[in-house]
Structures are given as C-alpha cells and as structure tokens.
Phi, psi and omega in degrees: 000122191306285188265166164272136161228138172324120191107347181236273183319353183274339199301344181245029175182109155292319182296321159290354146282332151344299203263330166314314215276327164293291180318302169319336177252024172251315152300317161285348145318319220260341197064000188301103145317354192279303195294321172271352133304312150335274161348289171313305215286003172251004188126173158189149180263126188008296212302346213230347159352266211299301203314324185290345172263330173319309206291292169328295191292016199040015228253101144316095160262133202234161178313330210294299170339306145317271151031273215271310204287303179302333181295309223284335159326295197304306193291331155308311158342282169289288196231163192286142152251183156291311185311343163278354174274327186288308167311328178282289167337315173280331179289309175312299186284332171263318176296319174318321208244002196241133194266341172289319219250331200289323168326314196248026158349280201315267170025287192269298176350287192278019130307276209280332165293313162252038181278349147289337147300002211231099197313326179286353151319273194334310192309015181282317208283350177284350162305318187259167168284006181298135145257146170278185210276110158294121169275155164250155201221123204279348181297316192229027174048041169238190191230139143260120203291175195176115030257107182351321189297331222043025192235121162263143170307105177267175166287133202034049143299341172279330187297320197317297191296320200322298190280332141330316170314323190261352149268355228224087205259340204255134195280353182297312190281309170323308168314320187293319204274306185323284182297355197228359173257299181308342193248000000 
C-alpha cells in the first residue's frame, strides 16, 4: 500500500500520527479547501475532524448565519408544518431507536426542522436537472414549493445529520455544516 491511512495505521507508528497531526495544522493555516479535501482521503485525526470538515465544506459561520438560523428557529415557532411531522417521526424511529444516536435526538431536531424551512436550499435545484417538489393552492390555482427547502424529509434523512453530531456541539455550526454538506 502506496499511502497510510488515519485511523488504522497510527495504532503501529506514533510518528505517523505526528504527521498527520502537523499536516492537518499546516492545512488549516494555509486555509485551502483543495489540501483539505486531499487530506480527508486519507484519514484526520479526531482532534482536527471537525475544523478540517469545516475548511472543506467551506461552510464560515458568521453573525448572519446565526440569524438567519433564530429567523428560521422562529418561524417554527409560529407555524406548523406537514413536514414536521414526518421529521419527529423519522428522529423517533432512527435516532431514538439507535444506541450510537439517541443522544443526539435534540441535535438532529435543530437540524432537520429548519433546514425544511430554509429557502436557501432550493437554489441548488438551478444546478441540477432535479426540480423541487411543488403544491397548488386550491383557491387561486397557483403552485409553490413545499417544503420552502424544496427537499421532503425521507426515511433515514436523520442519518445524513447524526454522525455531525459527534464532531459538532453548537447547533448553528452544526446546522452551517449540515446545509453545506447536503447542498
């Protein structure tokens, strides 16, 4: 085998977990997303996980971000969706029910509801040959997307969030990584 990979291969050589661990902080100085996509195909070590997926995914959380994440808190608030029933449903039967996962239930809760609400999603769908999913409003014959994200909640739709959970403690950046992994 040409190269080592992180995660197997440290259990027999301290020096090579060295180096993992100096590249990983020379990548993230350097700021590249290109060297931390490189980097990742081989392993990263625990300690440098989250900031080296951050770096890739490009995903900045910024005040706006925050924001943007309490508007989206809110509008849970104020109103019901369908989609939320299909998420509570879905964290119960895979999060609930996982012995890796039930911890982090709340977690994927301040996830996955507002990321169906969150309008900034869609713009993905101008990339793809995909459309989102559209409603008719039976009063005035017009159509609109639904759920605003344009992604309905499948069965093991939670799984995407879950193992983010265990690098990831603050629900904004979680949320920021979540949406920049999914988009």
């Amino acid at each position: 085998m040409e190269y080592s990979q992180c995660g197997i291969d440290e259990l027999f050589s301290t020096s090579f977990a060295k180096t993992r661990e100096q590249e990983a902080e020379d990548i993230l100085r350097t700021n590249s997303s290109e060297a931390a996509q490189t980097y990742l195909k081989r392993g990263c070590p625990l300690g440098f996980r989250a900031q080296m997926w951050a770096l890739y995914l490009d995903a900045n959380v910024t005040e706006e971000d925050a924001r943007y994440y309490e508007y989206l808190k809110m509008r849970i608030a104020e109103e019901e969706s369908m989609t939320d029933l299909l998420i509570c449903k879905e964290v119960q039967l895979i999060a609930s029910n996982d012995e890796m996962h039930f911890v982090f239930c709340d977690y994927t809760y301040q996830v996955l509801l507002p990321f169906t609400r969150d309008a900034t999603v869609r713009e993905h769908f101008r990339t793809t040959i995909a459309s989102p999913p559209k409603v008719v409003d039976k009063q005035n014959s017009e159509s609109s997307i639904f759920p605003p994200s344009g992604v309905i909640p499948f069965h093991g739709f939670s799984m995407y969030v879950l193992p983010l959970c265990y690098l990831y403690d603050d629900p904004v950046t979680l949320y920021v990584i979540f949406r920049q992994l999914y988009i």
